[in-house]
Steps between C-alpha positions, in 0.01 A plus 500: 500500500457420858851559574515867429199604651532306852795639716542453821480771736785547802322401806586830712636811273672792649170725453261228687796494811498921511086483506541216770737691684292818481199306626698337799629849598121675509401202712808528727434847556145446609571252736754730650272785519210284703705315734755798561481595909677653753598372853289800645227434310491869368629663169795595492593878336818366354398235353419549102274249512236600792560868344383410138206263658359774718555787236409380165119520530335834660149607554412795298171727525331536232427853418223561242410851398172624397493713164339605238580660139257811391534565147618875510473614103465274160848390363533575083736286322750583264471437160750237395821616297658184372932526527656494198695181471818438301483138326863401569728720772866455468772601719867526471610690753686437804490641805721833588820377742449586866572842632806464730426621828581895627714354818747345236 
């Protein structure tokens, strides 16, 4: 019984090399982004990275308004009408062809 239970596994599949891959490339890119200068020292405006650093987050205000509800009149609420509902809806129809256009 042992045999057909116990299988061995490949050590690396396809699946495990994409995820590894995937991994290697987040780190890369993080690496890149920290160390990435300039010989001037400054950002550069046409450079996709320094553009994307220094424009993804921004400040915003936060505006909070002040106001209240006054209950203006008592709402009444309709007495419920139930639908009448069919059991079992069949349809055998097809749709109409399309209308050819005026300009042809």
């Amino acid at each position: 019984m042992r045999f057909l239970t116990a299988r061995r596994a490949a050590p690396f599949s396809w699946l495990a090399i994409v995820g590894i891959v995937c991994v290697a490339l987040v780190l890369l890119t993080g690496v890149l982004q920290v160390t990435h200068t300039h010989p001037n020292g400054q950002p550069d405006h046409d450079c996709s990275l320094c553009v994307t650093a220094h424009h993804v987050a921004q400040v915003v205000v936060v505006v909070v308004l002040a106001l209240t509800a006054l209950a203006v009149a008592r709402y009444a609420t309709e007495e419920f009408k139930p639908l009448p509902r069919q059991r079992f809806v069949l349809k055998l129809r097809n749709r109409p062809p399309p209308v050819p256009p005026a300009f042809a």
